[in-house]
C-alpha positions, -999 to +999 in steps of 0.1 A: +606-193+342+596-161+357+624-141+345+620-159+309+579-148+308+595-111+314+615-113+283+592-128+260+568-097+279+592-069+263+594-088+228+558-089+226+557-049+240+584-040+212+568-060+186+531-044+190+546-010+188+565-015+155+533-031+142+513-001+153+538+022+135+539+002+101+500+012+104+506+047+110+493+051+144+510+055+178+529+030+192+510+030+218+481+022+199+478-017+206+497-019+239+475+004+257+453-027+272+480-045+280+502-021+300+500-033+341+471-057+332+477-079+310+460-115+308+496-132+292+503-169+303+531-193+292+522-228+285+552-258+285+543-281+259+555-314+257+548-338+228+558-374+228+567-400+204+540-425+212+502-416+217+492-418+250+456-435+238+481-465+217+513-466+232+527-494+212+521-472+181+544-436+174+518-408+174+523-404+135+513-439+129+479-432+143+471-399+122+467-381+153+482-343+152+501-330+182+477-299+174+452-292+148+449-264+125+441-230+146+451-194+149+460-182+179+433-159+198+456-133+217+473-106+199+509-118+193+521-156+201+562-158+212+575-194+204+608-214+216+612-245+204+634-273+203+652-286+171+628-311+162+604-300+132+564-304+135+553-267+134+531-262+102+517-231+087+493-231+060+499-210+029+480-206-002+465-241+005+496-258+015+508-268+047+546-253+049+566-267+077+589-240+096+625-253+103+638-245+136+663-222+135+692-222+171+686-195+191+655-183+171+621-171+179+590-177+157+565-150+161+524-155+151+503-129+147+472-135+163+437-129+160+436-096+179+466-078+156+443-093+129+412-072+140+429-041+151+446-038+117+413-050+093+431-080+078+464-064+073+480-084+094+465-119+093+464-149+121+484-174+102+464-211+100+492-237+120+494-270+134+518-293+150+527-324+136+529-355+157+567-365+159+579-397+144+610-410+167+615-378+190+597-363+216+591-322+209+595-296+237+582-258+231+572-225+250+547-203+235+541-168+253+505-156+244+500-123+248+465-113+256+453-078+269+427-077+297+397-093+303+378-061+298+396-051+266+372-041+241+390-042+206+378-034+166+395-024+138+418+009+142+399+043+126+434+047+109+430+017+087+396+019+079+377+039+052+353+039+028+371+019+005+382-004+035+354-002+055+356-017+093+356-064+089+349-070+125+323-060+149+341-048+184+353-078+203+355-080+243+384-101+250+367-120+282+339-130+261+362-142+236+386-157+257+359-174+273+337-187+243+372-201+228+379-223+259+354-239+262+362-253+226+395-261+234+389-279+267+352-294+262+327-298+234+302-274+241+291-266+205+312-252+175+341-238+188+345-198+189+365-184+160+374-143+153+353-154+124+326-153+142+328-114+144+332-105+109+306-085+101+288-100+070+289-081+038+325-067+041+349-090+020+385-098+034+414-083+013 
């Protein structure tokens, strides 16, 4: 598990810097708050047939969803799954359902990439379907910078025609604010829309 967290800890790496050079900045541009302290974690995810609450029924007979809709808060989300399809993202008002490919990872982009590149690159909306006569394994790899990362749109992609979308962000808070709407009901939940600042319209 340890040695797998490393690998999906390069991909990410690798896959921040090529964003940061498609935006014309260096490529260490977006890694620099994660290099030595970086507040990554792995989850297992397990997702079975029947719903724990009505075990005589299959989880899709009970309109539950193995996840609802969300974007991922971190900057970049690693994903191995198994072959079974439930992963949904939405597009243009539709929700598309991503085939598993062998051997493949599916990447998200998540709401930090989504900040520091003012929209360019945005969170994608996904879910997870409950599964109708198979139980679903998957690893995500969130990769989050440090607590004390302070993050806003890059100076290189902003101008007067693209003025900055987001107020700057401290990851902690964010992090924080976000779980407590994940794992309690506290209020409405924390969402990077929160931060936008009012006025600026999204490309």
């Amino acid at each position: 598990m340890q040695e797998y967290f490393r690998a999906c800890e390069r991909v990410a790496f690798a896959l921040l810097e090529a964003i940061a050079e498609s935006l014309g900045v260096p490529p260490d541009a977006l890694t620099r708050d994660f290099v030595g302290r970086h507040t990554s974690f792995l989850r297992l995810n397990y997702y079975p047939c029947h719903d724990p609450l009505c075990p005589e029924q299959p989880a899709s007979a009970t309109g539950h969803l193995g996840i609802h809709h969300h974007t991922d808060a971190g900057a970049l989300t690693v994903l191995l799954h198994d072959e079974v399809s439930a992963l949904e993202i939405s597009l243009d008002g539709q929700w598309i359902l991503v085939e598993p490919v062998t051997g493949a990872l599916v990447v998200n982009i998540g709401d930090i990439a989504q900040v520091r590149s003012n929209d360019r690159y945005p969170a994608p909306v996904h879910r997870v379907r409950a599964s109708t006569n198979r139980e679903r394994y998957s690893l995500p790899f969130f990769f989050n910078p440090a607590y004390e990362a302070i993050y806003a749109p890059l100076a290189a992609v902003t101008n007067e025609h693209s003025p900055p979308r987001y107020r700057p962000i401290t990851w902690g808070e964010f992090r924080w604010k976000r779980q407590q709407g994940d794992y309690a009901d506290y209020g409405p939940e924390n969402q990077i829309s929160d931060y936008r600042i009012r006025g600026v319209d999204r490309a």
